[in-house]
PyMOL Python script that loads the backbone (N, CA, C, O; Angstrom):
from pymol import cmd

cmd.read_pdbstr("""\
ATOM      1  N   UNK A   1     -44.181  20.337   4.759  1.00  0.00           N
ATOM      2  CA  UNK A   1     -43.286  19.229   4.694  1.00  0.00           C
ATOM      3  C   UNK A   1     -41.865  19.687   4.996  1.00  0.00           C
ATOM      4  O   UNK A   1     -41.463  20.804   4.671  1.00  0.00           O
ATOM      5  N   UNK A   2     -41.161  18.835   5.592  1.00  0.00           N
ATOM      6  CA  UNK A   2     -40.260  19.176   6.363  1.00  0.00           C
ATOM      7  C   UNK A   2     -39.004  18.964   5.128  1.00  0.00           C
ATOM      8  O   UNK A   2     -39.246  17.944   4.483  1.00  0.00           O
ATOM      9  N   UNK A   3     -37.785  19.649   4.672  1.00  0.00           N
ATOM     10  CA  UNK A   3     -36.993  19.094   3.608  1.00  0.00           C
ATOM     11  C   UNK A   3     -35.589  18.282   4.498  1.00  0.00           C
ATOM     12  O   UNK A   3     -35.022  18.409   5.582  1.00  0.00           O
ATOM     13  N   UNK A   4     -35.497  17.511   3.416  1.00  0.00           N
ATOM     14  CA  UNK A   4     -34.114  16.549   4.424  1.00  0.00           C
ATOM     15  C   UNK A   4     -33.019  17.135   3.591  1.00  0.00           C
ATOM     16  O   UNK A   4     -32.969  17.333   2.377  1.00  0.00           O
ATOM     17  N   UNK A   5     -31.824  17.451   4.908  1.00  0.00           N
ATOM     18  CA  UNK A   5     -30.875  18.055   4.749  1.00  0.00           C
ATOM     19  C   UNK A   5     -29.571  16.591   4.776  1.00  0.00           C
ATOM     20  O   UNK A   5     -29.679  15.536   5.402  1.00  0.00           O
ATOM     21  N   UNK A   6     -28.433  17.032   3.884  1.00  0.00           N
ATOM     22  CA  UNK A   6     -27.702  16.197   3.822  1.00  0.00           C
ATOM     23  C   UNK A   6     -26.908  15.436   4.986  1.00  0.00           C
ATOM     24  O   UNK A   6     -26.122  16.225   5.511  1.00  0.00           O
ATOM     25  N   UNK A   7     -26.866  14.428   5.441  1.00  0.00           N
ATOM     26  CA  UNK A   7     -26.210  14.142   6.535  1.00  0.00           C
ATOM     27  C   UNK A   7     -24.613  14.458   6.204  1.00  0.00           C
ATOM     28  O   UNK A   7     -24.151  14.259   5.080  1.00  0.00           O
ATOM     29  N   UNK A   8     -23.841  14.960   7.282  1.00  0.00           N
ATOM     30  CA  UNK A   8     -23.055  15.241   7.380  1.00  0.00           C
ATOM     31  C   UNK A   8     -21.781  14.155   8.475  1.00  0.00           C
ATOM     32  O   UNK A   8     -22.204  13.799   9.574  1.00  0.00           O
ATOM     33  N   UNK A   9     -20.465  13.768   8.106  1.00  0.00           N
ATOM     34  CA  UNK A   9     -19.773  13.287   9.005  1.00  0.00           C
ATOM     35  C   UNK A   9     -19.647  14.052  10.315  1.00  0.00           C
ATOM     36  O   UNK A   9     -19.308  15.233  10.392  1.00  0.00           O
ATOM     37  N   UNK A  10     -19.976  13.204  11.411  1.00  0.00           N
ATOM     38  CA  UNK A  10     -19.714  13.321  12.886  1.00  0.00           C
ATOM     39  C   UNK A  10     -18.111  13.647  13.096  1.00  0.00           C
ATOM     40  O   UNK A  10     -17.276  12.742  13.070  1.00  0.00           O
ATOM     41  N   UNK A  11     -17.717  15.223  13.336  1.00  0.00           N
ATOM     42  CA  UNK A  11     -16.717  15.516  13.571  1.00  0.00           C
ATOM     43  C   UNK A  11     -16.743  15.421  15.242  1.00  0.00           C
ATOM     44  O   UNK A  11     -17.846  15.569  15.767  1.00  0.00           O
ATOM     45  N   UNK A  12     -15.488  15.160  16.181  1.00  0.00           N
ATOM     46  CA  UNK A  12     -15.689  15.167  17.746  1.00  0.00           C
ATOM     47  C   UNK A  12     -15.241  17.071  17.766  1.00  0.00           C
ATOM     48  O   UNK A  12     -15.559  17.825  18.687  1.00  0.00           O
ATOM     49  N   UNK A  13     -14.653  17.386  16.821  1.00  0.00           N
ATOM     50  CA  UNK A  13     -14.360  18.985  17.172  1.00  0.00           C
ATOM     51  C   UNK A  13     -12.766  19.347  17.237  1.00  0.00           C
ATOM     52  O   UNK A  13     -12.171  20.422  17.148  1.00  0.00           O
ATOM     53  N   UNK A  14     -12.238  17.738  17.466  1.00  0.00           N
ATOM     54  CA  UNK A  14     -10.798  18.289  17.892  1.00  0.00           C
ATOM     55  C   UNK A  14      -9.469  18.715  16.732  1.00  0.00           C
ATOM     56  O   UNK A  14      -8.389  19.283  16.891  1.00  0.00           O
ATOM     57  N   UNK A  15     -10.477  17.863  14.997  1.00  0.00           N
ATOM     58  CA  UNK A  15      -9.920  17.672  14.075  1.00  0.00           C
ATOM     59  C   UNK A  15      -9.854  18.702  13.708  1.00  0.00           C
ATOM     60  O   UNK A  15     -10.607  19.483  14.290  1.00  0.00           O
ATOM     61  N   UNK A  16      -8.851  19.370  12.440  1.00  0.00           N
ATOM     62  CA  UNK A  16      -9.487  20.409  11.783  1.00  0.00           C
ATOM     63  C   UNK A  16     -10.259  19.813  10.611  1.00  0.00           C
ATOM     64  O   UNK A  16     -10.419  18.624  10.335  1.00  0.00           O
ATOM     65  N   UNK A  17     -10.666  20.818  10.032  1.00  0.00           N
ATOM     66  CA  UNK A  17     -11.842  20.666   8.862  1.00  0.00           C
ATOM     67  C   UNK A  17     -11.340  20.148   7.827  1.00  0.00           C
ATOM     68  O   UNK A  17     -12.041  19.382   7.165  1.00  0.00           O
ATOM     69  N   UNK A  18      -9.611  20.519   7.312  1.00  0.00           N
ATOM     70  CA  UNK A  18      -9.304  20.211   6.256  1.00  0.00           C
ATOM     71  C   UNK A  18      -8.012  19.541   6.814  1.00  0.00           C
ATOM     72  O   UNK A  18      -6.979  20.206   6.892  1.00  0.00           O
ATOM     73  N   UNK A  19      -8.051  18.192   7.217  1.00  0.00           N
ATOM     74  CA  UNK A  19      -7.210  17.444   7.706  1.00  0.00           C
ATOM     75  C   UNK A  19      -6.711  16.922   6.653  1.00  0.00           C
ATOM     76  O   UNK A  19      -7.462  16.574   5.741  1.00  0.00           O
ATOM     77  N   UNK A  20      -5.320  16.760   6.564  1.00  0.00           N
ATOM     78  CA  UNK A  20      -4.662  16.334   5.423  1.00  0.00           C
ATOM     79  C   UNK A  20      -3.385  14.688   6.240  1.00  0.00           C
ATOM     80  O   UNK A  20      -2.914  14.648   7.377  1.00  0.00           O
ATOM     81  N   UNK A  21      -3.256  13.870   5.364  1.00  0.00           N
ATOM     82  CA  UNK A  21      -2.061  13.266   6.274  1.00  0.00           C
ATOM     83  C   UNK A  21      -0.676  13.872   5.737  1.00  0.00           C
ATOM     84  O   UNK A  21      -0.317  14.582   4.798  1.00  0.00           O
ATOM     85  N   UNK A  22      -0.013  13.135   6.965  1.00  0.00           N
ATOM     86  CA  UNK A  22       1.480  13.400   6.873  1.00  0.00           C
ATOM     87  C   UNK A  22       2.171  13.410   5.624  1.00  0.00           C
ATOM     88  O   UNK A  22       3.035  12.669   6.094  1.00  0.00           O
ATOM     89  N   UNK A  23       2.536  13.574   4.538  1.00  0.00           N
ATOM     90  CA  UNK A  23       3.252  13.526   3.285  1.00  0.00           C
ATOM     91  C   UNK A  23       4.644  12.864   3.555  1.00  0.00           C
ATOM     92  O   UNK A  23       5.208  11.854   3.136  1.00  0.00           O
ATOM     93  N   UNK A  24       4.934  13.791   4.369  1.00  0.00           N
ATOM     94  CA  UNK A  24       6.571  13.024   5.002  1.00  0.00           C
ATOM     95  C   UNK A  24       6.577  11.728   5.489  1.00  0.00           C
ATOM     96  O   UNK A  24       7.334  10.850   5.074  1.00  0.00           O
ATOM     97  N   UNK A  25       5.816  11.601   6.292  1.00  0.00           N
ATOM     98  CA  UNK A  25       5.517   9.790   6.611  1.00  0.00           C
ATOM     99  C   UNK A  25       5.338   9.117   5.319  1.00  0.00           C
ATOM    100  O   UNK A  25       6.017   8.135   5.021  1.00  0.00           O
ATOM    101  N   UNK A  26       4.521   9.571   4.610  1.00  0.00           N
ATOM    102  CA  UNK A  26       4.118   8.222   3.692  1.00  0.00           C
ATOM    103  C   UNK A  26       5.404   8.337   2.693  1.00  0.00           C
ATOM    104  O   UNK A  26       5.844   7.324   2.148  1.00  0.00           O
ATOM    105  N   UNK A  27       5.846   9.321   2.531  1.00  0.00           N
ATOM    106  CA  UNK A  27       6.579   9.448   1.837  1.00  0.00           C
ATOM    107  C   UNK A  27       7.921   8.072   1.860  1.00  0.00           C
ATOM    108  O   UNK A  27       8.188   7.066   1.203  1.00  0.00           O
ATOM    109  N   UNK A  28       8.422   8.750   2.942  1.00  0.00           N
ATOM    110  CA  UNK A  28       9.325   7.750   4.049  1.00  0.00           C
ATOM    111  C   UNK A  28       8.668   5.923   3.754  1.00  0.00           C
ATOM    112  O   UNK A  28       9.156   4.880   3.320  1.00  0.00           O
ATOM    113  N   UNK A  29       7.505   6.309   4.217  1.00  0.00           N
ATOM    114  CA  UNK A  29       7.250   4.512   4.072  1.00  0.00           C
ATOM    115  C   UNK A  29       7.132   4.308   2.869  1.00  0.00           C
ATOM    116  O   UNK A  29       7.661   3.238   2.567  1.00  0.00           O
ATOM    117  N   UNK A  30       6.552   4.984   1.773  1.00  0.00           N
ATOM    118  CA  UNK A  30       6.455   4.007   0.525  1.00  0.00           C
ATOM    119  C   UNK A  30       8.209   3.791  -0.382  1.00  0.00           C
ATOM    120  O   UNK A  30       8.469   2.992  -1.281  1.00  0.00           O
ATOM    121  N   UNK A  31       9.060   4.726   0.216  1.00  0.00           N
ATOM    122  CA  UNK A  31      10.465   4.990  -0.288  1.00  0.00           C
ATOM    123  C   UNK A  31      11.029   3.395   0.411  1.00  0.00           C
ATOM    124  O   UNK A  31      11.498   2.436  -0.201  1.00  0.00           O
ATOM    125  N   UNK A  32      10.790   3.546   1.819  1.00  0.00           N
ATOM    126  CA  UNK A  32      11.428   2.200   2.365  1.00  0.00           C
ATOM    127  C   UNK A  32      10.723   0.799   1.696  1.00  0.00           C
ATOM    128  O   UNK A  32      11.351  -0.113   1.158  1.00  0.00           O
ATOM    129  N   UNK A  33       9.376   0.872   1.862  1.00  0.00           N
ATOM    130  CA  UNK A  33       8.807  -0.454   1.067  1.00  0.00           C
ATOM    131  C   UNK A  33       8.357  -1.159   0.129  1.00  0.00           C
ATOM    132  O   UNK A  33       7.765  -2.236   0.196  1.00  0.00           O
ATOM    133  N   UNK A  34       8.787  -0.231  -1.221  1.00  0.00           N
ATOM    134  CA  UNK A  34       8.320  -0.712  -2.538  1.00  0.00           C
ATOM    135  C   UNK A  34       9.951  -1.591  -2.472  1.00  0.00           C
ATOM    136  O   UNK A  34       9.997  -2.744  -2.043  1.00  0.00           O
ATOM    137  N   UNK A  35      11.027  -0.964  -2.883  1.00  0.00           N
ATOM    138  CA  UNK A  35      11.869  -1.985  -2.862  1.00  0.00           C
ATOM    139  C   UNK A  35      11.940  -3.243  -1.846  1.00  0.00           C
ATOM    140  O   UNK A  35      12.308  -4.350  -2.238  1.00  0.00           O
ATOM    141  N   UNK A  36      11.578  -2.997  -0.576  1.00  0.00           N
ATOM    142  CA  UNK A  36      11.056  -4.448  -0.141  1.00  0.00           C
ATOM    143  C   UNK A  36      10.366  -5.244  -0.360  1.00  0.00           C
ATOM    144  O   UNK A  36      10.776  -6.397  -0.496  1.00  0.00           O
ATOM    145  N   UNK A  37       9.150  -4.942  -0.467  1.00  0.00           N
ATOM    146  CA  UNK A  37       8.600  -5.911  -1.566  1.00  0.00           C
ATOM    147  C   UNK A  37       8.827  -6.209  -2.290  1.00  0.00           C
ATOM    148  O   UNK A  37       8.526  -7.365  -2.586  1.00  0.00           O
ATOM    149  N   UNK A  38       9.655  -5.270  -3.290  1.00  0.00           N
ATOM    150  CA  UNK A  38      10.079  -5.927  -4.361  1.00  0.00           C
ATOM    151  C   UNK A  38      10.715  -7.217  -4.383  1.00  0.00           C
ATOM    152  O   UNK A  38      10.555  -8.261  -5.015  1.00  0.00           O
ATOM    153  N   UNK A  39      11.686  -6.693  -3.254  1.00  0.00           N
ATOM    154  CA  UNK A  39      12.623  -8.093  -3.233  1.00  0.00           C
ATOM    155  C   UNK A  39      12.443  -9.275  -2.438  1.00  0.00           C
ATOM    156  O   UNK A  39      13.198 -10.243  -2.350  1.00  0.00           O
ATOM    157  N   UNK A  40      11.393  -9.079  -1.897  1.00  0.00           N
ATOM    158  CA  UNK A  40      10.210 -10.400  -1.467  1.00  0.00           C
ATOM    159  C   UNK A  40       9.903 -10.902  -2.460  1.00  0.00           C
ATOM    160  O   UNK A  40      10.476 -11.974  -2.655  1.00  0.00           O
ATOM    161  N   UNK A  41       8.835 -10.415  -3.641  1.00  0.00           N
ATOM    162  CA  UNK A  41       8.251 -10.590  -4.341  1.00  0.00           C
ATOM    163  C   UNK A  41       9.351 -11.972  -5.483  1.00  0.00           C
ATOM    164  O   UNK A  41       9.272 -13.129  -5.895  1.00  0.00           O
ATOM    165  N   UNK A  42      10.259 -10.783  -5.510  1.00  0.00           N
ATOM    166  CA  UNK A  42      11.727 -11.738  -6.631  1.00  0.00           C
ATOM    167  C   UNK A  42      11.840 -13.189  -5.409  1.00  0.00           C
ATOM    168  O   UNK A  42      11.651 -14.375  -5.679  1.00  0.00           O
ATOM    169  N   UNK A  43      12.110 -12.744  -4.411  1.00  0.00           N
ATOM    170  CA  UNK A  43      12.511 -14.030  -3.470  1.00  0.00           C
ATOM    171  C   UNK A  43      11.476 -15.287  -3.481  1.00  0.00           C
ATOM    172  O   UNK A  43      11.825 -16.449  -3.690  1.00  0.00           O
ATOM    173  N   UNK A  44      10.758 -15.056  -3.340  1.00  0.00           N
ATOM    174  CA  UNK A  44       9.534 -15.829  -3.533  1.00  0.00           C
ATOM    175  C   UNK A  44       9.131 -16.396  -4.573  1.00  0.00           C
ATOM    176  O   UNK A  44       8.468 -17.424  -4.437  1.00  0.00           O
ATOM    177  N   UNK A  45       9.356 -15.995  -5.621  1.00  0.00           N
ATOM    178  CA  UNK A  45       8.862 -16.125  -6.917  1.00  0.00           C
ATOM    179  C   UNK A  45       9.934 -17.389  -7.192  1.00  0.00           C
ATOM    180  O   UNK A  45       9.576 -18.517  -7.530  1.00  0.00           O
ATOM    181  N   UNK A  46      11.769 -16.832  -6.909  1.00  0.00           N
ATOM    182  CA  UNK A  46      12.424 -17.594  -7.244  1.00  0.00           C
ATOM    183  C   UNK A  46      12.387 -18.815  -6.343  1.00  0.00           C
ATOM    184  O   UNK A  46      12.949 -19.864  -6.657  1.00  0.00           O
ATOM    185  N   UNK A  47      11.715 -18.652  -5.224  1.00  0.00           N
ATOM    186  CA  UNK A  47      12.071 -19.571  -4.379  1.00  0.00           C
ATOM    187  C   UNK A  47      10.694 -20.645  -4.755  1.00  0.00           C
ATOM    188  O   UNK A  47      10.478 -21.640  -4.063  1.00  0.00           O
ATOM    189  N   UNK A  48      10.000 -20.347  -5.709  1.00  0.00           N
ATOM    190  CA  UNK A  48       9.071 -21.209  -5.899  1.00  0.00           C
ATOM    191  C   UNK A  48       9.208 -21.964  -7.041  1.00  0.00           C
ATOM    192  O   UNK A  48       8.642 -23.049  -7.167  1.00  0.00           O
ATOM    193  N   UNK A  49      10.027 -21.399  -8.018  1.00  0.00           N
ATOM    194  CA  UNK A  49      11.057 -21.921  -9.232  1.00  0.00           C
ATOM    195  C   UNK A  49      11.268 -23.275  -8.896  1.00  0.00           C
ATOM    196  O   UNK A  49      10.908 -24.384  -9.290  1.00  0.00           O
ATOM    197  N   UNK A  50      11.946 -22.803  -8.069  1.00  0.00           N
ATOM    198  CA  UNK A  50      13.511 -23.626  -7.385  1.00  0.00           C
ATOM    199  C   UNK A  50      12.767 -25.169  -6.519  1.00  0.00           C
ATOM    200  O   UNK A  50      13.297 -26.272  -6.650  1.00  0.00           O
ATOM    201  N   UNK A  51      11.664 -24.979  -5.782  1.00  0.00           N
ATOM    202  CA  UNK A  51      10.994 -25.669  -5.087  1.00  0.00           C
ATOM    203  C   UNK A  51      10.503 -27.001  -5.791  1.00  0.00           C
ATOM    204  O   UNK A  51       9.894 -26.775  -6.837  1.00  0.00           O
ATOM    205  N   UNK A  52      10.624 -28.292  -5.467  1.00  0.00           N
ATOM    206  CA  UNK A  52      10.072 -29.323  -5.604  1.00  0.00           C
ATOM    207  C   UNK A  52       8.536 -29.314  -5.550  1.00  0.00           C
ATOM    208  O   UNK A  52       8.045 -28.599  -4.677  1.00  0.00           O
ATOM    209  N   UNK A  53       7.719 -29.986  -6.337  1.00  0.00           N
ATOM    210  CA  UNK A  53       6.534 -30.232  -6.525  1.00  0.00           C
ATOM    211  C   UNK A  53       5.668 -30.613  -4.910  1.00  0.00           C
ATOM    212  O   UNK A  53       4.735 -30.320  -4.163  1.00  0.00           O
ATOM    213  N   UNK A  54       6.054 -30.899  -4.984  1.00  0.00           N
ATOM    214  CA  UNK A  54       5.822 -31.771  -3.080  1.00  0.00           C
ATOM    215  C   UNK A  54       6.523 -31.203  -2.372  1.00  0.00           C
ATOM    216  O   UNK A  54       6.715 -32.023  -1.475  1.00  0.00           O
ATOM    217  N   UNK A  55       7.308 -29.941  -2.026  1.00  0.00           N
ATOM    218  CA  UNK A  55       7.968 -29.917  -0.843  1.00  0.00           C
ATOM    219  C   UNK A  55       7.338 -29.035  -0.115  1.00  0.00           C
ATOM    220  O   UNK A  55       6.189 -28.746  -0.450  1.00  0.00           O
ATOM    221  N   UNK A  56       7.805 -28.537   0.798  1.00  0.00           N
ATOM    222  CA  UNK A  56       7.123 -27.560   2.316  1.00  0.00           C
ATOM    223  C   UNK A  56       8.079 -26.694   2.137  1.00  0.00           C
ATOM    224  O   UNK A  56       9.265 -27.015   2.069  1.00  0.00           O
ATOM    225  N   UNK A  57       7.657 -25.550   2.047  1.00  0.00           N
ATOM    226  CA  UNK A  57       6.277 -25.565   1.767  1.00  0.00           C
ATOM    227  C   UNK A  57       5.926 -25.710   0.499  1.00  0.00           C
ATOM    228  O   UNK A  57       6.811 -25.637  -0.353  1.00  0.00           O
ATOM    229  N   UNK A  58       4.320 -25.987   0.042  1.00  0.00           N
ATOM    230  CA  UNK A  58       4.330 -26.222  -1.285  1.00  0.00           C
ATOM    231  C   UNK A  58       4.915 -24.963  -2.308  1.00  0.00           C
ATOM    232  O   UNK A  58       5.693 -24.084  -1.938  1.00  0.00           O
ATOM    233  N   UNK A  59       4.400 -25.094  -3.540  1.00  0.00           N
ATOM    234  CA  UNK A  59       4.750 -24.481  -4.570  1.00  0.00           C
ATOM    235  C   UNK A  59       3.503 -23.516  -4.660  1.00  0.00           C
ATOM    236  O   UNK A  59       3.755 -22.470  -5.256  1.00  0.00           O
ATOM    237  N   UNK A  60       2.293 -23.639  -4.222  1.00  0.00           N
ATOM    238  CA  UNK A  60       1.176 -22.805  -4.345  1.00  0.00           C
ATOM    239  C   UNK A  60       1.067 -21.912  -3.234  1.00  0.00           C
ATOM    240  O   UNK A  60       0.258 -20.986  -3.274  1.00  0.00           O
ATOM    241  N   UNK A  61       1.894 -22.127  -2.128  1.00  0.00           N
ATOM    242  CA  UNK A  61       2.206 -21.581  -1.131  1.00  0.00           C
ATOM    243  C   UNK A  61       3.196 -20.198  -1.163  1.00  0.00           C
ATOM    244  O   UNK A  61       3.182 -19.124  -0.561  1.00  0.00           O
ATOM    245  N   UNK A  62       3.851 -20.666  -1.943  1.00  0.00           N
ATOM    246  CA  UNK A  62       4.680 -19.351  -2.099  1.00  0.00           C
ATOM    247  C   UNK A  62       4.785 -18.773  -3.398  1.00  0.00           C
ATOM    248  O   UNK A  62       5.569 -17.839  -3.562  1.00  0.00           O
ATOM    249  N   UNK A  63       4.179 -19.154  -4.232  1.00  0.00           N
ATOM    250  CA  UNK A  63       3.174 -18.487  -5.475  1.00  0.00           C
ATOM    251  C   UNK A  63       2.261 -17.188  -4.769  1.00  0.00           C
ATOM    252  O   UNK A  63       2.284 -15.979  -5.000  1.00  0.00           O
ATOM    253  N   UNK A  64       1.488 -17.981  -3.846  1.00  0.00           N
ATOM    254  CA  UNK A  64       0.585 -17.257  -3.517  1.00  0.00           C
ATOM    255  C   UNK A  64       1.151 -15.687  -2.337  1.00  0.00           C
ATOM    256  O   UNK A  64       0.490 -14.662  -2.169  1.00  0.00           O
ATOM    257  N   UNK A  65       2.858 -16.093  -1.559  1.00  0.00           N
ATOM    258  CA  UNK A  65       3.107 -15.209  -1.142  1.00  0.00           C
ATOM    259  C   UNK A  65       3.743 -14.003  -2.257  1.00  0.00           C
ATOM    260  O   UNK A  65       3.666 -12.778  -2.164  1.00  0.00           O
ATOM    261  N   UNK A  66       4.482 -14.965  -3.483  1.00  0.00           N
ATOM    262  CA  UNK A  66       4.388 -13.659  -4.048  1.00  0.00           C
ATOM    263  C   UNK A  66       3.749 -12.906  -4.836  1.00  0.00           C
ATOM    264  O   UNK A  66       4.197 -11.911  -5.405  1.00  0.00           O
ATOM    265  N   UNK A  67       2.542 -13.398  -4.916  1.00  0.00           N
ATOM    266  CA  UNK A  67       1.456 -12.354  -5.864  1.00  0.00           C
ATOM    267  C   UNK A  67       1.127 -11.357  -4.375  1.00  0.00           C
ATOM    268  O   UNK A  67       0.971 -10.152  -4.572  1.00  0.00           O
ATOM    269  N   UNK A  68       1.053 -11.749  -3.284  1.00  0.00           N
ATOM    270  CA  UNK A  68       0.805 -10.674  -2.210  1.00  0.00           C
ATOM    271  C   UNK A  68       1.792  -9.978  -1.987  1.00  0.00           C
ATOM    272  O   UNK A  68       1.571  -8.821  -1.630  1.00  0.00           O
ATOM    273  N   UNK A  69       3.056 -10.387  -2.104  1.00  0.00           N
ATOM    274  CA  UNK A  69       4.107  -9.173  -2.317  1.00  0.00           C
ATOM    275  C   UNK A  69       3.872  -8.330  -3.169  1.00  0.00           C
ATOM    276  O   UNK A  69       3.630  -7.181  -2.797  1.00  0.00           O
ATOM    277  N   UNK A  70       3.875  -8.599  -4.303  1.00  0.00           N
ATOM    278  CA  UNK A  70       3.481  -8.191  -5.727  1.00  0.00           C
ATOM    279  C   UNK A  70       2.924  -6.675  -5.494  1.00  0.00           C
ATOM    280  O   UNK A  70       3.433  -5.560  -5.610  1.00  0.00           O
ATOM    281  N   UNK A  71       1.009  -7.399  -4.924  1.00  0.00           N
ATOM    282  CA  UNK A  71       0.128  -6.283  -5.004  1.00  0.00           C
ATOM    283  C   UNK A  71       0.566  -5.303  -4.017  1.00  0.00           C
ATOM    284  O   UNK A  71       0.420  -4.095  -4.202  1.00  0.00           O
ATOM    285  N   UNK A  72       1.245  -5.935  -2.688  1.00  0.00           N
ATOM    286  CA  UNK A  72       2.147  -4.433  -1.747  1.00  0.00           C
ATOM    287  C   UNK A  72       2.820  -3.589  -2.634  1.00  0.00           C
ATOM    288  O   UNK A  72       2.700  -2.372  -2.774  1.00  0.00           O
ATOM    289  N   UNK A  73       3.537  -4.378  -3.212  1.00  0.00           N
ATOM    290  CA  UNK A  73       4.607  -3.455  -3.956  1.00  0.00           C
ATOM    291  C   UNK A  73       4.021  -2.539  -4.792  1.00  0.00           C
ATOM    292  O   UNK A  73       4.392  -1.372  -4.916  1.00  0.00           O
ATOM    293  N   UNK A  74       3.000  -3.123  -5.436  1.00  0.00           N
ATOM    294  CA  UNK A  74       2.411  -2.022  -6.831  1.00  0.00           C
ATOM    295  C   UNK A  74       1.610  -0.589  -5.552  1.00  0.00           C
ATOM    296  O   UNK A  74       1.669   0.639  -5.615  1.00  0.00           O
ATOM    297  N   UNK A  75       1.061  -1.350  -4.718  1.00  0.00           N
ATOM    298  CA  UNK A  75       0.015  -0.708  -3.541  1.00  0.00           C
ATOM    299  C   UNK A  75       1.505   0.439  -3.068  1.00  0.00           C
ATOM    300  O   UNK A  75       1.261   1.642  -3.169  1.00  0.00           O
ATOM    301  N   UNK A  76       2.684   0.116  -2.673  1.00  0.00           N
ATOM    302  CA  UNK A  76       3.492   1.529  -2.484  1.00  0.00           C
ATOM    303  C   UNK A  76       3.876   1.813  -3.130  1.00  0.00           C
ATOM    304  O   UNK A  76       4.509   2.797  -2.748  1.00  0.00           O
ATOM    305  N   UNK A  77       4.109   1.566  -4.706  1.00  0.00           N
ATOM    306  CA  UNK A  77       4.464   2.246  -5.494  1.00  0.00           C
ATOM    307  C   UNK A  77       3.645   3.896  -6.074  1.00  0.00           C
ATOM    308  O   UNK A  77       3.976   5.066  -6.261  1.00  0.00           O
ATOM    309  N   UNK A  78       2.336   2.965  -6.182  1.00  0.00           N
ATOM    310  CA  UNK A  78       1.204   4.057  -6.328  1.00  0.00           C
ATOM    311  C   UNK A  78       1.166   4.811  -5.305  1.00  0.00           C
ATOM    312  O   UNK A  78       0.986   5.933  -5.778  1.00  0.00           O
ATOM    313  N   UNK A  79       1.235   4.915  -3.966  1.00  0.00           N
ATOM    314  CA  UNK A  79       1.342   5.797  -3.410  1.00  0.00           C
ATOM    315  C   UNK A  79       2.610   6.879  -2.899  1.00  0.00           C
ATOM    316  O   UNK A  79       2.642   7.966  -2.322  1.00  0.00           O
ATOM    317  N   UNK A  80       3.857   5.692  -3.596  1.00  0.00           N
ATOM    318  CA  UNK A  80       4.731   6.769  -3.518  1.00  0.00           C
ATOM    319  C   UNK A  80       4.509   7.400  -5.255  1.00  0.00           C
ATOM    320  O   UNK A  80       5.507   7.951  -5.720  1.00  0.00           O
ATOM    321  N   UNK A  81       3.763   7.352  -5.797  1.00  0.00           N
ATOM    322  CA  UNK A  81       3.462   8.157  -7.066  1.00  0.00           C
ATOM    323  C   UNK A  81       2.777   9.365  -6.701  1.00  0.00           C
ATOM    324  O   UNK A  81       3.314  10.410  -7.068  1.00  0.00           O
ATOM    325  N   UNK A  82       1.362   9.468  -5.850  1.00  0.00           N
ATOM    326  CA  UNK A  82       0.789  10.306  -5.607  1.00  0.00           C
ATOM    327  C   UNK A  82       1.092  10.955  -4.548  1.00  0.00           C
ATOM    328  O   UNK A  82       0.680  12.114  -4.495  1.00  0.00           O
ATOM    329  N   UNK A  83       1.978  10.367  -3.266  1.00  0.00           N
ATOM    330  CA  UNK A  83       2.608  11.663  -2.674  1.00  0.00           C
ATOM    331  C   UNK A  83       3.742  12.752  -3.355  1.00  0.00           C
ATOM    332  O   UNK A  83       3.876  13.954  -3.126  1.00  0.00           O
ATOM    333  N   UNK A  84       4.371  12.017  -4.119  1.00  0.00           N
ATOM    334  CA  UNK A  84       5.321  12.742  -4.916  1.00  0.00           C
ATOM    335  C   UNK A  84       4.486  13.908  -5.733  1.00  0.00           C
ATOM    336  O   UNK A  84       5.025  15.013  -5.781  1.00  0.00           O
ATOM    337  N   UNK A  85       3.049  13.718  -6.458  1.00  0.00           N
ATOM    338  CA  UNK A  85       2.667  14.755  -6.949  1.00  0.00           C
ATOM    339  C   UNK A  85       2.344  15.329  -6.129  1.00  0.00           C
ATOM    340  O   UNK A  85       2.632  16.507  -6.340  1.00  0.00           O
ATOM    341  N   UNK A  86       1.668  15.142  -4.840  1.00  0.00           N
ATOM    342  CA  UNK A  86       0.630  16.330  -3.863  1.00  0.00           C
ATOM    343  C   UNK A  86       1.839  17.108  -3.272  1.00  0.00           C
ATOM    344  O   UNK A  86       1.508  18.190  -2.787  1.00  0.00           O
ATOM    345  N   UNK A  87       3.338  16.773  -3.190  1.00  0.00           N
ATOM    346  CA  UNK A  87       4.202  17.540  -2.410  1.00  0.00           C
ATOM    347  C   UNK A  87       4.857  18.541  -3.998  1.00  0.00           C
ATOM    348  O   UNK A  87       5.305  19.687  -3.949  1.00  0.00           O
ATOM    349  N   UNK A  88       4.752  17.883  -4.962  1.00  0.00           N
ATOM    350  CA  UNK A  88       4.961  19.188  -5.952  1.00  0.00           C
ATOM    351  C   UNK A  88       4.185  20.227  -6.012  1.00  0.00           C
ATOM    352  O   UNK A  88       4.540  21.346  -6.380  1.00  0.00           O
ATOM    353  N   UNK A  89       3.007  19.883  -5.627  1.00  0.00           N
ATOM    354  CA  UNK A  89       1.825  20.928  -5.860  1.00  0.00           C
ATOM    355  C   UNK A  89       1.624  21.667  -4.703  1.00  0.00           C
ATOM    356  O   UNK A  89       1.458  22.886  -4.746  1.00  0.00           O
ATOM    357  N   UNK A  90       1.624  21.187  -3.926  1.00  0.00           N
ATOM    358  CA  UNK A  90       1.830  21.875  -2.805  1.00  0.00           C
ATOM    359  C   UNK A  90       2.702  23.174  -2.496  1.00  0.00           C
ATOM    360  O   UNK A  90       2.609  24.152  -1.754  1.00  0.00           O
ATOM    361  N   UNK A  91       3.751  22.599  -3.610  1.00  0.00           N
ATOM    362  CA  UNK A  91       5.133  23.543  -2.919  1.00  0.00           C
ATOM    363  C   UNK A  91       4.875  25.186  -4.148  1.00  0.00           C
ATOM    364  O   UNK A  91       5.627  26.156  -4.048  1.00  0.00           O
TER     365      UNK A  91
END
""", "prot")
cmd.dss("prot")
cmd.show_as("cartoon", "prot")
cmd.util.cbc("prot")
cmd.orient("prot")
């Protein structure tokens, strides 16, 4: 009987083995876009305050843009959390 061996990811060859991403990039982007979102998130939120029951756009409309700001924002925050540790450890 023949034993089955683990399948392995299809490398093309050109990668290396222990490919890592850029640190500096993400770094850079999550520095530039947590405070943007953030201040989407505030904009939106207030701007849905502020908004008439009936108006255009509705009120569920931009509720709903800022809970998606929201989760960006938490989404680069966390990753500007964990590049910040992998470049301590690194160093």
């Amino acid at each position: 009987m023949r034993t089955t061996t683990p399948r392995r990811r299809w490398r093309s060859g050109t990668e290396p083995a222990t490919a890592r991403s850029d640190l500096k990039l993400r770094f850079l982007l999550s520095l530039a876009f947590t405070p943007l979102f953030a201040l989407a998130t505030l904009g939106f939120a207030l701007w849905a305050a502020a908004s008439p029951a009936f108006g255009a756009p509705s009120r569920g409309t931009l509720i709903g843009f800022a809970v998606a700001c929201g989760v960006l924002t938490l989404f680069a925050a966390v990753d500007l959390a964990v590049v910040v540790r992998r470049r301590r450890t690194e160093l």
